[in-house]
PDB file with SEQRES, HELIX, SHEET and CRYST1 records, atoms N, CA, C and O in Angstrom:
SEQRES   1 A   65  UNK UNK UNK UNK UNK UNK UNK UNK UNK UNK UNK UNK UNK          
SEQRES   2 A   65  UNK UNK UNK UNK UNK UNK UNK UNK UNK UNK UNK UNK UNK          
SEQRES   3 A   65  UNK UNK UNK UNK UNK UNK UNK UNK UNK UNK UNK UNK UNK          
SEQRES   4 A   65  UNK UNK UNK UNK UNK UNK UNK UNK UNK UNK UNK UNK UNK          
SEQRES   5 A   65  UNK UNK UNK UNK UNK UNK UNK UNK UNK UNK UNK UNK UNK          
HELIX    1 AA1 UNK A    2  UNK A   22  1                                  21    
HELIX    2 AA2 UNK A   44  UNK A   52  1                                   9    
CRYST1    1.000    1.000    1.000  90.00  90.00  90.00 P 1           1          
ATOM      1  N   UNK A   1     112.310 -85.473 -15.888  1.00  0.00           N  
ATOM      2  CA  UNK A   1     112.690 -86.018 -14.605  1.00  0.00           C  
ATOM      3  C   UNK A   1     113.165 -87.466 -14.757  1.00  0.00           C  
ATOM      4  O   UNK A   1     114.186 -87.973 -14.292  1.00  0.00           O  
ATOM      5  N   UNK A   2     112.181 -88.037 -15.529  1.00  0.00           N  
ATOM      6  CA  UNK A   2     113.067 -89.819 -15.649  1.00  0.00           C  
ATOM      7  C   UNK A   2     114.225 -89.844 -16.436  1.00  0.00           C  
ATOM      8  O   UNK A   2     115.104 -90.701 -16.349  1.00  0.00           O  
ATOM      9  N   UNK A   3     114.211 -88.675 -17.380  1.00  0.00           N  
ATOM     10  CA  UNK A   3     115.906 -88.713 -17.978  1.00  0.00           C  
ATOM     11  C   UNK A   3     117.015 -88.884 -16.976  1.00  0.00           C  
ATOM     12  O   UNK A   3     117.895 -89.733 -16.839  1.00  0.00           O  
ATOM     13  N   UNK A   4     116.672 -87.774 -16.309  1.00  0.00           N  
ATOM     14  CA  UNK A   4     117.713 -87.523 -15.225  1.00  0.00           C  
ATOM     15  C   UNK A   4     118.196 -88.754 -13.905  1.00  0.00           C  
ATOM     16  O   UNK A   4     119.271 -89.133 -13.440  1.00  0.00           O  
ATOM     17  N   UNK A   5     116.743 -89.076 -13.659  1.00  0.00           N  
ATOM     18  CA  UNK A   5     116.947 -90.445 -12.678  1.00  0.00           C  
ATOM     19  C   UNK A   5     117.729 -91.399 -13.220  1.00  0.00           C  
ATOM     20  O   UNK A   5     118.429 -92.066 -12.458  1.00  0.00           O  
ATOM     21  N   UNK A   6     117.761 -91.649 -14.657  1.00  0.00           N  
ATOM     22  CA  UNK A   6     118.098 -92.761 -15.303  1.00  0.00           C  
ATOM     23  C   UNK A   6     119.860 -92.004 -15.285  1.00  0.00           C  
ATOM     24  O   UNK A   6     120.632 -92.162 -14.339  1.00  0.00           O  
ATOM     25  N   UNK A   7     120.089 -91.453 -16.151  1.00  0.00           N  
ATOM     26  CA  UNK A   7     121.529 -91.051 -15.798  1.00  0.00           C  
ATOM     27  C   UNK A   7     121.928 -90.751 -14.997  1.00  0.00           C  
ATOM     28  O   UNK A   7     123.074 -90.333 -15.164  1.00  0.00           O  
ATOM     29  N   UNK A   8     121.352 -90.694 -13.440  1.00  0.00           N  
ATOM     30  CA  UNK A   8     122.463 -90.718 -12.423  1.00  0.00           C  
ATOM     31  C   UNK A   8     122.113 -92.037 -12.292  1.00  0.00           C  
ATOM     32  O   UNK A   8     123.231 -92.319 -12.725  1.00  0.00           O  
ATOM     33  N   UNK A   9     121.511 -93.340 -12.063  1.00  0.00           N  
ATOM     34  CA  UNK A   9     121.280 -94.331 -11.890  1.00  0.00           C  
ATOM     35  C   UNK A   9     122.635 -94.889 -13.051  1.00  0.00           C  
ATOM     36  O   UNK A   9     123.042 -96.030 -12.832  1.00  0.00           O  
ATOM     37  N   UNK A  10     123.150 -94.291 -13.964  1.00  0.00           N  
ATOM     38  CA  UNK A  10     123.959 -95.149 -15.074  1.00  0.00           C  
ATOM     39  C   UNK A  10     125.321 -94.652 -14.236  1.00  0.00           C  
ATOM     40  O   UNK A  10     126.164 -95.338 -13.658  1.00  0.00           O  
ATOM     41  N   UNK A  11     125.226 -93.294 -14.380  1.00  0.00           N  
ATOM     42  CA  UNK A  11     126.473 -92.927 -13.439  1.00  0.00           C  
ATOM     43  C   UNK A  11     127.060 -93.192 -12.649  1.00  0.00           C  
ATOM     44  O   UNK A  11     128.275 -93.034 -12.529  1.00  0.00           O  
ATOM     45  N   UNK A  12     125.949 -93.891 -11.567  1.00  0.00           N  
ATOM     46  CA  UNK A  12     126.300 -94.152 -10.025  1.00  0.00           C  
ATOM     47  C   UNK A  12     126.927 -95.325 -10.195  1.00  0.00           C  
ATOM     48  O   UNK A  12     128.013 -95.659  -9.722  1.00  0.00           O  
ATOM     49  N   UNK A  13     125.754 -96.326 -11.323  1.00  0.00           N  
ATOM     50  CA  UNK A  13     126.431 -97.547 -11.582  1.00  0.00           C  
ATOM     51  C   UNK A  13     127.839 -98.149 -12.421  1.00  0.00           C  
ATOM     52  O   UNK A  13     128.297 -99.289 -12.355  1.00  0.00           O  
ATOM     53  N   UNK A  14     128.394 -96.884 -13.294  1.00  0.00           N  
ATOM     54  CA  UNK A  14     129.655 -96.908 -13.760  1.00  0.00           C  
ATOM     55  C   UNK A  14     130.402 -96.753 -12.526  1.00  0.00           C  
ATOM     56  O   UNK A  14     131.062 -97.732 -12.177  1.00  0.00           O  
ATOM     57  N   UNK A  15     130.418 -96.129 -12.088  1.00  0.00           N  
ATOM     58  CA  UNK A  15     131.022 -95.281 -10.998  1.00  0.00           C  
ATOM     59  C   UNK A  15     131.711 -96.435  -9.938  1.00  0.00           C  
ATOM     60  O   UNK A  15     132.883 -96.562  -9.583  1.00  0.00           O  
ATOM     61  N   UNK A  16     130.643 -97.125  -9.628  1.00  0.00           N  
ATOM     62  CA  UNK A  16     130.569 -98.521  -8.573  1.00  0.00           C  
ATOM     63  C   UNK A  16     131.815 -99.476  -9.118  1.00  0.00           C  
ATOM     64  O   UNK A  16     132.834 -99.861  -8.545  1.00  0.00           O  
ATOM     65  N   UNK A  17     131.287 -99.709 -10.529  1.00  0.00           N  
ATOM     66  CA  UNK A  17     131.685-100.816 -10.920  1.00  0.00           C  
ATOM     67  C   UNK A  17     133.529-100.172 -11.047  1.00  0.00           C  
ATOM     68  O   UNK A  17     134.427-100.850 -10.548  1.00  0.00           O  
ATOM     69  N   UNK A  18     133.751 -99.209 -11.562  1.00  0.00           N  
ATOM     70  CA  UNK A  18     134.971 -98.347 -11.440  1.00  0.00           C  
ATOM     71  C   UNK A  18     135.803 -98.619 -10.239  1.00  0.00           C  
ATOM     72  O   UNK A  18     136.974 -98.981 -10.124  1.00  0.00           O  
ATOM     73  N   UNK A  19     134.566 -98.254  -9.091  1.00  0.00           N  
ATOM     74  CA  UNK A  19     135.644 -98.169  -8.029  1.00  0.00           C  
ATOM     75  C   UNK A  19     136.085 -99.831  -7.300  1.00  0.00           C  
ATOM     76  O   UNK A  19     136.983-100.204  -6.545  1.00  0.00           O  
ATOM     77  N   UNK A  20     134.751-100.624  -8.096  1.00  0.00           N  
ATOM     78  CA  UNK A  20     135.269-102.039  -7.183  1.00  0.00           C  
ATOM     79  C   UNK A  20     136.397-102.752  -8.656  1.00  0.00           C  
ATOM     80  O   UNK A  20     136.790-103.916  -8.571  1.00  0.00           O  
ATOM     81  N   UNK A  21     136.669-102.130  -9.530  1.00  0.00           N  
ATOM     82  CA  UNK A  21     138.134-102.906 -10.104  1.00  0.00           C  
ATOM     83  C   UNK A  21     138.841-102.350  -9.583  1.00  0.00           C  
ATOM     84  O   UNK A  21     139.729-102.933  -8.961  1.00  0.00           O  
ATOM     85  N   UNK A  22     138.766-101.136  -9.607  1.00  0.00           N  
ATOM     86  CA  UNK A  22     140.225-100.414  -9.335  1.00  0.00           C  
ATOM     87  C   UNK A  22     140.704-100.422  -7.919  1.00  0.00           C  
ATOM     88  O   UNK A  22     141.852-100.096  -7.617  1.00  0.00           O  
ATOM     89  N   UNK A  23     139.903-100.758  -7.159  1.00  0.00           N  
ATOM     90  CA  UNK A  23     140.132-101.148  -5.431  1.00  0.00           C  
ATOM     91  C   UNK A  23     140.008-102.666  -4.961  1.00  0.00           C  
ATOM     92  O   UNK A  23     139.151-103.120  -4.202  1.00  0.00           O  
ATOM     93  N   UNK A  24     141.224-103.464  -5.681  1.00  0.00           N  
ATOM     94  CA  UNK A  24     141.356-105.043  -5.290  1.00  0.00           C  
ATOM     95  C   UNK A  24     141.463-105.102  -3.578  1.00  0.00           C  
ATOM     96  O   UNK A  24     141.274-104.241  -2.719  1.00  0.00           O  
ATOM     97  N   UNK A  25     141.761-106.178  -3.527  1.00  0.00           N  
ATOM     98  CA  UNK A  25     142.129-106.404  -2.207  1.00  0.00           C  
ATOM     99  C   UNK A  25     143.692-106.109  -2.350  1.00  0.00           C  
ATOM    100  O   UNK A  25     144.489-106.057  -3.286  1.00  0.00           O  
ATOM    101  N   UNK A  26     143.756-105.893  -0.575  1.00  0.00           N  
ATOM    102  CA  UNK A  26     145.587-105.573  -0.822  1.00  0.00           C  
ATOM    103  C   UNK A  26     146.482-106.888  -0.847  1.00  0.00           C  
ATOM    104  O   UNK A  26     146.062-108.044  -0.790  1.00  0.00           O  
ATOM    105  N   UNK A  27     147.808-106.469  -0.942  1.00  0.00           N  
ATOM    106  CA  UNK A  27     148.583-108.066  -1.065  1.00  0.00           C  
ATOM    107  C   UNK A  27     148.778-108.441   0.515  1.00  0.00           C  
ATOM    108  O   UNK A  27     148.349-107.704   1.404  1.00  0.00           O  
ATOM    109  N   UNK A  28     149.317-109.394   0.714  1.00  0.00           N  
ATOM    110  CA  UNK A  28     149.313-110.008   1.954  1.00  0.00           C  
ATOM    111  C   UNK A  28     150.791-109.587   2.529  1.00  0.00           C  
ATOM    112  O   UNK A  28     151.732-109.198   1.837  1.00  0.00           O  
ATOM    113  N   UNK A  29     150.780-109.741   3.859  1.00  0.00           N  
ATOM    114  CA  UNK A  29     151.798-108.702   4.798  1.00  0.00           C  
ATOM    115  C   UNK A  29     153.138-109.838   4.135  1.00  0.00           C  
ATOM    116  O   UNK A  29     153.022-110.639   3.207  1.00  0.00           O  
ATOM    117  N   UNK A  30     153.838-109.675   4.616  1.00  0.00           N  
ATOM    118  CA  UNK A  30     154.858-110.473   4.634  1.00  0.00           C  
ATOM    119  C   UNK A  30     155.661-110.257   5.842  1.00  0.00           C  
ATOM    120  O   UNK A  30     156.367-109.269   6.046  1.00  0.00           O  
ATOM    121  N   UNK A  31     155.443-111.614   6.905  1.00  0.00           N  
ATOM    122  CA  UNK A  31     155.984-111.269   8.350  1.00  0.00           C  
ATOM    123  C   UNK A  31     157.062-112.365   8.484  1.00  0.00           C  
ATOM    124  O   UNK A  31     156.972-113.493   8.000  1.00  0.00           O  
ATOM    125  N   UNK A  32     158.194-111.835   9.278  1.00  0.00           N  
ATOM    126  CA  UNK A  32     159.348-112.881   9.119  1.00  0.00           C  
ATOM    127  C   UNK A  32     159.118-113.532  10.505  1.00  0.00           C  
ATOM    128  O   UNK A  32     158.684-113.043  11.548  1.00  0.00           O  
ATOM    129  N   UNK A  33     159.447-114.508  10.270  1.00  0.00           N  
ATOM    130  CA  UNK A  33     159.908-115.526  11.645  1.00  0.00           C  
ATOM    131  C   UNK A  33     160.130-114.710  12.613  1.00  0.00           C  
ATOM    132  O   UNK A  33     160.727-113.656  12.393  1.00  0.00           O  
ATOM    133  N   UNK A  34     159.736-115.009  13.733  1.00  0.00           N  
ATOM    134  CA  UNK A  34     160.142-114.236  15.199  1.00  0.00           C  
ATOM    135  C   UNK A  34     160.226-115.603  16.417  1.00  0.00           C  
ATOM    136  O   UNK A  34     159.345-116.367  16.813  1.00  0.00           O  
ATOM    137  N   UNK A  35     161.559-115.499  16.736  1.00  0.00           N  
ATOM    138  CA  UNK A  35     161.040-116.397  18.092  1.00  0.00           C  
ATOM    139  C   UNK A  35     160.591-115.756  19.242  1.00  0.00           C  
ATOM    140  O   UNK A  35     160.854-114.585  19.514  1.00  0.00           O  
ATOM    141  N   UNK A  36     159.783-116.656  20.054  1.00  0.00           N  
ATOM    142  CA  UNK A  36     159.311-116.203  21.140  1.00  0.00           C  
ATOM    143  C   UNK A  36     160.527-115.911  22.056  1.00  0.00           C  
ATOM    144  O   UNK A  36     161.641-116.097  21.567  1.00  0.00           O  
ATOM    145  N   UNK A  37     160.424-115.456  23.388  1.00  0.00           N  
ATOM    146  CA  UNK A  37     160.928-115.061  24.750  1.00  0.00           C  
ATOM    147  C   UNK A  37     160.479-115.641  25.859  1.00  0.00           C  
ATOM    148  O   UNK A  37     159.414-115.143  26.224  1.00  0.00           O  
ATOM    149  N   UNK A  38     161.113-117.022  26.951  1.00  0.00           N  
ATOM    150  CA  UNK A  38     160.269-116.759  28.037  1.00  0.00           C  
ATOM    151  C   UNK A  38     159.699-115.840  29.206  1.00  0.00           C  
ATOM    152  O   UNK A  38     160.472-115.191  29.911  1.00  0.00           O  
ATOM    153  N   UNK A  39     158.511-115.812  29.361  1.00  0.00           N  
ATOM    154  CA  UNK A  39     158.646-115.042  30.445  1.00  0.00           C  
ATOM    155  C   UNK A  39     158.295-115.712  32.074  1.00  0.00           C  
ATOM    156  O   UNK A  39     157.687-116.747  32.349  1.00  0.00           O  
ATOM    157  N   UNK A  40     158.871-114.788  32.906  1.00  0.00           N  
ATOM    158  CA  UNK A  40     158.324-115.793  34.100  1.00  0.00           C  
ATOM    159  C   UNK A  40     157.476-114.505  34.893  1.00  0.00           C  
ATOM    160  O   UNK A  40     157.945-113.372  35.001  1.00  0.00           O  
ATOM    161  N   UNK A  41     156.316-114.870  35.348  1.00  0.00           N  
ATOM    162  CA  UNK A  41     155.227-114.411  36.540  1.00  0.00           C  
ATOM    163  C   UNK A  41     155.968-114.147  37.770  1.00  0.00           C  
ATOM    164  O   UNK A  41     156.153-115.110  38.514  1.00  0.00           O  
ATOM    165  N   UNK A  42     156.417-113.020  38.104  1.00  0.00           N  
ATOM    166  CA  UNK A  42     156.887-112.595  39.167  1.00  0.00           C  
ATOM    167  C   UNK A  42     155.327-112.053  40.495  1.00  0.00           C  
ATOM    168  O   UNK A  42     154.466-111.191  40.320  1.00  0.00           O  
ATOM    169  N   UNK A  43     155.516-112.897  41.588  1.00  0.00           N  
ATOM    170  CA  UNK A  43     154.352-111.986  42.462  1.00  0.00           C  
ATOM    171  C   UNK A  43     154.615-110.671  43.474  1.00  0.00           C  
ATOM    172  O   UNK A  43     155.568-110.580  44.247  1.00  0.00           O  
ATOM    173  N   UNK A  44     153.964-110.058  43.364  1.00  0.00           N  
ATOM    174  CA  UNK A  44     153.774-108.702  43.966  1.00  0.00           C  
ATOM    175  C   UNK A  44     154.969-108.491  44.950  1.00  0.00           C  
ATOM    176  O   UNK A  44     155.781-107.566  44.951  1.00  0.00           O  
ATOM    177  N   UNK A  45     154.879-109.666  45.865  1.00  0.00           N  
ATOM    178  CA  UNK A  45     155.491-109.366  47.192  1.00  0.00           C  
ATOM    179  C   UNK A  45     157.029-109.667  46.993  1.00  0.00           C  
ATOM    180  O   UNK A  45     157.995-109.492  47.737  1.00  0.00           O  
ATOM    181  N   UNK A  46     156.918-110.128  45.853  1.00  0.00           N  
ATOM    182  CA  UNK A  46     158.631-110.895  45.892  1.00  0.00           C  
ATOM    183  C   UNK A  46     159.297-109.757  45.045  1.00  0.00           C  
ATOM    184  O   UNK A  46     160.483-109.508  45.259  1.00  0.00           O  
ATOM    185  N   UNK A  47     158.460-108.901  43.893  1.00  0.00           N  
ATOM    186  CA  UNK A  47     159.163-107.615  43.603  1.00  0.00           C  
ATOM    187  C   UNK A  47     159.945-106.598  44.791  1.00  0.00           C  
ATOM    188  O   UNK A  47     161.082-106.184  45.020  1.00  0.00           O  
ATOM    189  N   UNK A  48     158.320-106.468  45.481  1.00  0.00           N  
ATOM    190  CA  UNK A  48     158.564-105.488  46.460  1.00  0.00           C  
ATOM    191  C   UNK A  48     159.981-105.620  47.526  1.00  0.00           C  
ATOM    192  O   UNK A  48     160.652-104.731  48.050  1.00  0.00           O  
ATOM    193  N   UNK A  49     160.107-107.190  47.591  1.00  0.00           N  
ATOM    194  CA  UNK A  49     161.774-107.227  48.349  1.00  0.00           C  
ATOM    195  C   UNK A  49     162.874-107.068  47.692  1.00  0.00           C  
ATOM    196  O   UNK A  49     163.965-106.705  48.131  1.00  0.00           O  
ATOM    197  N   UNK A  50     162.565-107.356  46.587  1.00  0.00           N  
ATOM    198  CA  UNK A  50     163.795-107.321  45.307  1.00  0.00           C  
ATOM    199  C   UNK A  50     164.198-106.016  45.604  1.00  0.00           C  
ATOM    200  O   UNK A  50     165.352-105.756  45.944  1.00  0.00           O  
ATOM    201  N   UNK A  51     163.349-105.217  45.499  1.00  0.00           N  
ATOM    202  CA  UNK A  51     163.704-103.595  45.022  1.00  0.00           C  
ATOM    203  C   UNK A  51     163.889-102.808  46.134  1.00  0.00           C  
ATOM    204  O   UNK A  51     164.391-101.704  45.920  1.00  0.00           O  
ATOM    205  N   UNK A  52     163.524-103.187  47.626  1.00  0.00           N  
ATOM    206  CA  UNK A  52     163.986-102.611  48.883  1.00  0.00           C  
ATOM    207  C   UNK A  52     165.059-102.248  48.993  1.00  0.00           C  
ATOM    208  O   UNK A  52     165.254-101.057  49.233  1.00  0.00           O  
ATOM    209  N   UNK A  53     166.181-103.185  48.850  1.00  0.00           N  
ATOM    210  CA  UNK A  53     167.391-102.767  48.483  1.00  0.00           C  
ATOM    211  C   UNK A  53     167.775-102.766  50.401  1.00  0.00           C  
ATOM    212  O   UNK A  53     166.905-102.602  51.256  1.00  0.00           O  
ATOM    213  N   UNK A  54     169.399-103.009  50.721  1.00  0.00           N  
ATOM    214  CA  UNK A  54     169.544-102.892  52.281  1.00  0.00           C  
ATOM    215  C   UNK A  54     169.781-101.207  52.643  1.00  0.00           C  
ATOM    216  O   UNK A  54     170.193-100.205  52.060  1.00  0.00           O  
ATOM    217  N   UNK A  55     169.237-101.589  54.002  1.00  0.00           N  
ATOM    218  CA  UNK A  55     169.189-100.254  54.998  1.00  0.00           C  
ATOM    219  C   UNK A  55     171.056 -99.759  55.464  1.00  0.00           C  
ATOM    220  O   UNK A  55     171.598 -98.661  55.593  1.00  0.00           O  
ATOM    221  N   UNK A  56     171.478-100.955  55.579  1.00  0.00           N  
ATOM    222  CA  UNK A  56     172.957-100.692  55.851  1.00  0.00           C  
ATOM    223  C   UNK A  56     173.583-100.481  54.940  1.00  0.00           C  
ATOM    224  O   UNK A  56     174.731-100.409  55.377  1.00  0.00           O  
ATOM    225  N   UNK A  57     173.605-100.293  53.707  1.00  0.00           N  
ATOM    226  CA  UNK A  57     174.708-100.196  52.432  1.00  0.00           C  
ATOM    227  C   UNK A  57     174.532 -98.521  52.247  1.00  0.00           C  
ATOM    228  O   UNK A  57     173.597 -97.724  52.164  1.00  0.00           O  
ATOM    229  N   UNK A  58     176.564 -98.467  52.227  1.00  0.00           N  
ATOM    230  CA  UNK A  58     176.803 -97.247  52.274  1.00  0.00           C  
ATOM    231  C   UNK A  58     176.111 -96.151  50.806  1.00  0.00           C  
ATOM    232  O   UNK A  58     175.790 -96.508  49.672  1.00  0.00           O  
ATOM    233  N   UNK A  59     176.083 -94.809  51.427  1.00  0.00           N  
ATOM    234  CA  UNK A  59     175.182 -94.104  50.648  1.00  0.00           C  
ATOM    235  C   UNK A  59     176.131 -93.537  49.368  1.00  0.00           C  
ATOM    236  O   UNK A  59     177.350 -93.410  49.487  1.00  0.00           O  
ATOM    237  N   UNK A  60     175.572 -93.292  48.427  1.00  0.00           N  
ATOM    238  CA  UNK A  60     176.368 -93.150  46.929  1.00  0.00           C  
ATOM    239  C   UNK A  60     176.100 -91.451  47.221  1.00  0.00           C  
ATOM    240  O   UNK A  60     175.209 -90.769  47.727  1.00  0.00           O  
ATOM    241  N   UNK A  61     177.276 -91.249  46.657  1.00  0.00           N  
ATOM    242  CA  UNK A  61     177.421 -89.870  46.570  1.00  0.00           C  
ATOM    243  C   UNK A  61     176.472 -89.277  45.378  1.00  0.00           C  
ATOM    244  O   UNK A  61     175.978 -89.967  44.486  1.00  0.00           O  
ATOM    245  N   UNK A  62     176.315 -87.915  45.528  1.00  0.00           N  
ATOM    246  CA  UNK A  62     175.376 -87.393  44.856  1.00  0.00           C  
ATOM    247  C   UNK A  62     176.121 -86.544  43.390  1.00  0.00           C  
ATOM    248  O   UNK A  62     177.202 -86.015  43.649  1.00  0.00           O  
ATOM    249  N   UNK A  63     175.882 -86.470  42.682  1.00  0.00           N  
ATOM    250  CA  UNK A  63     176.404 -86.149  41.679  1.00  0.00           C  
ATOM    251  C   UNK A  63     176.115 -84.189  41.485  1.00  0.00           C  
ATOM    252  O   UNK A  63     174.981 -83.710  41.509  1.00  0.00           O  
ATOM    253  N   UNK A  64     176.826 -83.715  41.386  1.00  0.00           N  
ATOM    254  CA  UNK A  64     176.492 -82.184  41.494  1.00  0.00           C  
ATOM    255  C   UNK A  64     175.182 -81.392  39.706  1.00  0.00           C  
ATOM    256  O   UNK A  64     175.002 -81.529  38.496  1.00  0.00           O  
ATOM    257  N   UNK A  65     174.944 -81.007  40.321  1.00  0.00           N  
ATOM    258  CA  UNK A  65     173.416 -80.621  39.562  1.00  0.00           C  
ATOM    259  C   UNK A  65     173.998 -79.736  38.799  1.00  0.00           C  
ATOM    260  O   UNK A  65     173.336 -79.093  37.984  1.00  0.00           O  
TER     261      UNK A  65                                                      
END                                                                             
């Protein structure tokens, strides 16, 4: 029985040491320059008129299905 403990104890510990060379860390990203974009905070209510659109503007024809 202590044979056996001892060689998986050698095993496990080859094994370890195996997997922490052969698994470095990875290389580092390489990210290019990006410029930003402004943005501007539009509020709720000022969408909602934007997109109403007028009651009087003539109606667009419908395109056949």
């Amino acid at each position: 029985m202590r044979g056996s403990l001892a060689t998986s104890t050698v095993l496990h510990a080859a094994l370890l040491a195996v997997g922490l060379v052969t698994f470095s860390a990875p290389r580092q990203m390489q990210v290019a320059e990006v410029e930003s974009l402004p943005v501007d905070i539009v509020p709720v209510e000022q969408f909602a008129t934007t997109m109403k659109g007028d009651k009087k503007a003539p109606k667009a024809e419908r395109s056949a299905p």
